[in-house]
C-alpha positions, 0 to 999 in steps of 0.5 A: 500500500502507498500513501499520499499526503493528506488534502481532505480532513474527516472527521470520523463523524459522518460529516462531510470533509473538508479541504484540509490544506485550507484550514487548520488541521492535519497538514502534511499527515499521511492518508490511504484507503478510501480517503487517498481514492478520494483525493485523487478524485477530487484533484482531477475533477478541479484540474482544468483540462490541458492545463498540466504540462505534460500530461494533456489527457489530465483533467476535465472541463468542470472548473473551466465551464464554472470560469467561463459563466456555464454555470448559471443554475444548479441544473448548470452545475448538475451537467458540467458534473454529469459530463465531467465525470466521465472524463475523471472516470476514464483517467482514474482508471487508466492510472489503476495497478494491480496492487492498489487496494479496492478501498483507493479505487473510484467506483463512483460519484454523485453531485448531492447538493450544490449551494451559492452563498456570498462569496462561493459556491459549495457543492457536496459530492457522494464519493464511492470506492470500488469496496463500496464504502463512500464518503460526503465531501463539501467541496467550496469553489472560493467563487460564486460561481453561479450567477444571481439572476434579479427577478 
């Protein structure tokens, strides 16, 4: 088993993560399992596609459709992930070994819920390892990223 080092904070208590490297706990510590499959996912999804040197296949078009104004509605944001998620499937498994263990395998993902508060937009995804364990990650985007449409 390998290890990353640890972006998500868990807390055990069935609420969901949060960005770890942004707040005040748990910097630099040690992460597999689940936990590691699940950083991995995320890393994907919010890498722009093409914009890592080198690896032109990484990434997907999700935070580019938020960047550019796709993102108008939560029914915008539900679609940008729809088609985005096939994208990050096709790269987590190209980069499957043999010795990985289920627990750090993506099976899966659903975006819940997806909230616009002042300055950003938080979107709670359900992750599912190949063992079939899951977890609720709260996942801000640092931007209002959907537009506030005066009625």
């Amino acid at each position: 088993m390998s290890y990353d080092l640890l972006v998500f904070h868990d807390n055990g208590e069935g609420q969901p993560m949060s960005l770890s490297l942004l707040g005040d706990t748990a910097h630099g510590m040690a992460v597999t399992g689940i936990l590691k499959g699940c950083q991995r996912f995320f890393l994907e999804l919010f890498t722009v596609s093409g914009s890592l040197r080198g690896l032109p296949h990484r990434g997907c078009p999700f935070m580019q459709d938020a960047w550019s104004g796709l993102w108008q509605t939560p029914s915008d944001v539900q679609a940008s992930f729809a088609a985005s998620l096939m994208t990050v499937r096709q790269n987590l498994r190209a980069d499957i070994l043999d010795a990985d263990p289920a627990e750090e395998r993506f099976a899966d993902a659903q975006l819940l819920d997806v909230q616009t508060i002042k300055d950003a937009t938080k979107l709670f995804i359900r992750y599912v390892s190949a063992a079939g364990t899951a977890r609720v990650v709260e996942a801000p985007v640092p931007f209002s990223a959907i537009s506030r449409r005066q009625t």
